[in-house]
Backbone as a ProteinNet text record, in pm:
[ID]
protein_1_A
[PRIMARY]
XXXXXXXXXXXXXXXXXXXXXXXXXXXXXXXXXXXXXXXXXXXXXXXXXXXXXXXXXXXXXXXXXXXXXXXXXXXXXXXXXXXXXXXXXX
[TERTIARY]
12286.9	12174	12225.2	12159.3	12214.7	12091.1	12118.9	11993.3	11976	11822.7	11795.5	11713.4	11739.9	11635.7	11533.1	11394.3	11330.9	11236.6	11255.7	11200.1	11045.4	10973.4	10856.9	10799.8	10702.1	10606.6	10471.6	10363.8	10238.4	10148.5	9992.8	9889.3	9840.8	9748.3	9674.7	9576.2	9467.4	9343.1	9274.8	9344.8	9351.3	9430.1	9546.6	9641.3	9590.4	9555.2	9575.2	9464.7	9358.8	9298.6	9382.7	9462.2	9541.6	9611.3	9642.9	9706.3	9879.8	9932.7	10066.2	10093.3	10223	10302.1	10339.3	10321.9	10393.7	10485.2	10589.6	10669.6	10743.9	10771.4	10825.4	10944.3	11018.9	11112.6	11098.4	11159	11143.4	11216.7	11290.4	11423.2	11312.1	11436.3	11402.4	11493.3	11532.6	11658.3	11627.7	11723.3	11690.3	11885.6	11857.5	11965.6	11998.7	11937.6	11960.1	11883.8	11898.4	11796.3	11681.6	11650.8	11599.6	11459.3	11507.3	11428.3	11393.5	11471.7	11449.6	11299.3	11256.8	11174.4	11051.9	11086.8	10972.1	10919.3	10985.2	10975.7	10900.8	10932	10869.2	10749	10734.2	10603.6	10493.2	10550.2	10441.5	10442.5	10486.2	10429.2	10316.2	10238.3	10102.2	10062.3	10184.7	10168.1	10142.2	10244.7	10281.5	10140.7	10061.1	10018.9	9879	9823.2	9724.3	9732.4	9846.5	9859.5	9900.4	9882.7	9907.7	10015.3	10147	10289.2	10352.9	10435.7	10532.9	10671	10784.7	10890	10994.5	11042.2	11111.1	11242.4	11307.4	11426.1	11507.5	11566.7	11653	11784.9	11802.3	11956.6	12004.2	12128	12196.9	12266.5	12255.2	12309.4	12419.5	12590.5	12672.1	12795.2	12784.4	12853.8	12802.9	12762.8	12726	12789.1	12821.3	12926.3	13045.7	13112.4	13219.1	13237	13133.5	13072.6	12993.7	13096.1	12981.9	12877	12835.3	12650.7	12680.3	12643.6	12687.4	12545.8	12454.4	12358.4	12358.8	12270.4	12287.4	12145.7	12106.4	11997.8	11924.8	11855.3	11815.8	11668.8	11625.2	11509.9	11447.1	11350.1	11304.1	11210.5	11256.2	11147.7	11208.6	11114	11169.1	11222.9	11388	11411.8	11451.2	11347.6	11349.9	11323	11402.9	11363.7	11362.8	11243.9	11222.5	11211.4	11252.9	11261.7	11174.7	11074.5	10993.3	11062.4	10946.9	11002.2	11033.1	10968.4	11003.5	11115.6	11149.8	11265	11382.3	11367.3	11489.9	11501.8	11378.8	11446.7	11500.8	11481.4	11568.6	11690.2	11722.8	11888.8	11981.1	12105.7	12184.8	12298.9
9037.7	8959.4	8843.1	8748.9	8611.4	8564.4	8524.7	8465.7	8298.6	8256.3	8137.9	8058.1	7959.8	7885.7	7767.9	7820.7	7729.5	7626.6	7512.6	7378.5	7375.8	7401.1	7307.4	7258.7	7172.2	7051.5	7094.2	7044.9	7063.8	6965.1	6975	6875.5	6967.7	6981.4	7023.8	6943.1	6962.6	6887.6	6869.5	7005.5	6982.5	6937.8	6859	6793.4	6622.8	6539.1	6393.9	6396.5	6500.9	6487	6480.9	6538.2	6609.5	6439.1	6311.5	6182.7	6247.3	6312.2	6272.7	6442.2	6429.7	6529.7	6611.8	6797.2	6870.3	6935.2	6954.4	7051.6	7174.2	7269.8	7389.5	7485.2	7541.9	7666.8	7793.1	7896.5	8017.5	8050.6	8174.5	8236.8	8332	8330.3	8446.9	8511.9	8623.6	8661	8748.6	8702.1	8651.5	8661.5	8769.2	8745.6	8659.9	8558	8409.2	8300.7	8154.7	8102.2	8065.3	8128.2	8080.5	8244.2	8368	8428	8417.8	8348.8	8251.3	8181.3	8080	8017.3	8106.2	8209.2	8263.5	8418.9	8408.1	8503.1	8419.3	8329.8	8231.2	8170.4	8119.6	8118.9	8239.9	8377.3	8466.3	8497.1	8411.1	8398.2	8403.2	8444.6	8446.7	8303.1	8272.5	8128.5	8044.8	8056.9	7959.1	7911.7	8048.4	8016.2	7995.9	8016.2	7941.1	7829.6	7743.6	7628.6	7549.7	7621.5	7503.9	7481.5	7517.1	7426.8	7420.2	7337.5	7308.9	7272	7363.8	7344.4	7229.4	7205.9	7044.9	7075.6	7171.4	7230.1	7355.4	7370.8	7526.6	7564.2	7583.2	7581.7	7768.6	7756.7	7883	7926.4	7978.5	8009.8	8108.4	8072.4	8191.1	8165.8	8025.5	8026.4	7912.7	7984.2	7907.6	7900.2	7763.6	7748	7848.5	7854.7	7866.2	8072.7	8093.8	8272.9	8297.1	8358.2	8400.4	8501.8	8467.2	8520.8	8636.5	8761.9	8891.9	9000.4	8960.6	9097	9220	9290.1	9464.5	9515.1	9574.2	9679.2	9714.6	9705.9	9804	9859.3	9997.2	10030.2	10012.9	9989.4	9999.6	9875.3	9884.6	9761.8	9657.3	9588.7	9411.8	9402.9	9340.8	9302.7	9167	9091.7	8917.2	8921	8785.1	8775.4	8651.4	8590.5	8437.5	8412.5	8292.1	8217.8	8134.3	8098.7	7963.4	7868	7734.2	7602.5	7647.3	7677.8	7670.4	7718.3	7866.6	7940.8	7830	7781.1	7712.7	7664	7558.2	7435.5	7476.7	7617.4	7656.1	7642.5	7702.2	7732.5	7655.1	7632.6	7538.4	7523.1
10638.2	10592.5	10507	10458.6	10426.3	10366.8	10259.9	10151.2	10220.9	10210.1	10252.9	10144.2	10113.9	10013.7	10107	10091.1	10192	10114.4	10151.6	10084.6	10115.8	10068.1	10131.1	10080.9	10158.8	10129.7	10180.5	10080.7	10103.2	10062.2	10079.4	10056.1	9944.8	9849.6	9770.1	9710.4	9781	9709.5	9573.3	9490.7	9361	9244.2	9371.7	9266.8	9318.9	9248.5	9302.8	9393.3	9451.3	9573.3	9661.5	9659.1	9811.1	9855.5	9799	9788.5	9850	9731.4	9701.4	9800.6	9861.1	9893.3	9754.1	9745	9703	9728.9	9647	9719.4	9625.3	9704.1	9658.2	9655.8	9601.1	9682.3	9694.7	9798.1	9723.3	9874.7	9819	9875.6	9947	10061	10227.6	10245.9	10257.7	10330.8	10462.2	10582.2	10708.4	10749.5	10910.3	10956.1	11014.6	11047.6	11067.5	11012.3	11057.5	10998.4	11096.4	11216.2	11311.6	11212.2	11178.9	11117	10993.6	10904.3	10811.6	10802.3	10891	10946	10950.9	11008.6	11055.7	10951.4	10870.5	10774.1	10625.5	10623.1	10542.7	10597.7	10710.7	10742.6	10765.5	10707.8	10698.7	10529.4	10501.4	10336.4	10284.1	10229.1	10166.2	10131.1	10006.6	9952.5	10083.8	10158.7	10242.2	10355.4	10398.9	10502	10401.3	10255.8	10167.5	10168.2	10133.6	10120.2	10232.3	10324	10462.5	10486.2	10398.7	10393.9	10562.6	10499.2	10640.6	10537.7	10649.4	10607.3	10616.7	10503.7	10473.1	10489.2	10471.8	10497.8	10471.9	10458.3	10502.2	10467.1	10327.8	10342.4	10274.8	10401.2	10361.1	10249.6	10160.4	10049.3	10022.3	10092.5	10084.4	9962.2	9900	9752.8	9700.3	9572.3	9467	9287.5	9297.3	9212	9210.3	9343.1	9335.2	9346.1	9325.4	9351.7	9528.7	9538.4	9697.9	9720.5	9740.6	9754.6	9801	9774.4	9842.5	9814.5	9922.4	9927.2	9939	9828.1	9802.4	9831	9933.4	9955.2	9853.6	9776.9	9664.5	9729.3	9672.3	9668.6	9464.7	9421.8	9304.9	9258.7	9136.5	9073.5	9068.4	9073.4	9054.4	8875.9	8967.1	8790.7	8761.7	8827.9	8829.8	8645.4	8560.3	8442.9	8428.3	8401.5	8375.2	8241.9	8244.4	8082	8105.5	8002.6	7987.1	7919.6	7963	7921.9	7782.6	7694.8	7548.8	7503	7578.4	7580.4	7592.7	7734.4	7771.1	7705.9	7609.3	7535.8	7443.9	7395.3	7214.1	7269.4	7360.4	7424.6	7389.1	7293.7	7233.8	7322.6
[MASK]
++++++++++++++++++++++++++++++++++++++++++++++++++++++++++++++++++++++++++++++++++++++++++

């Protein structure tokens, strides 16, 4: 399996009156990128907001670390920092 970061772009009528292009990311992992594609277009977000994909890139090293996926069963242990957070950060 192979992590994918997928770009997209959307209209939203409650930003600007739906004027300006939005756009977004959010990771797929997909034994190719042809399922990539199609695993992201059964997104919740994705198929609410109408998106269409802007691009596709494979993610197997970053900064110099190679991307190496592990199976897990359990809880999500995503941990986000907010803007404010980040900005204390020295």
């Amino acid at each position: 399996m192979k992590l994918y970061l997928i770009h997209v772009g959307f209209y939203d009528s409650e930003l600007m009156d739906g004027l300006y292009e939005q756009h977004g990311n959010f990771f797929v992992v997909a034994r190719n990128v042809k399922e990539a594609k199609t695993r992201a277009k059964m997104n919740r977000v994705f198929q609410n907001k109408n998106m269409h994909i802007d691009g596709i890139q494979e993610l197997t090293l970053v900064d110099g670390y190679r991307v190496n996926l592990v199976k897990e069963t359990g809880t999500k242990e995503t941990v986000n920092y907010s803007y404010d957070e980040v900005k204390k950060l020295k």
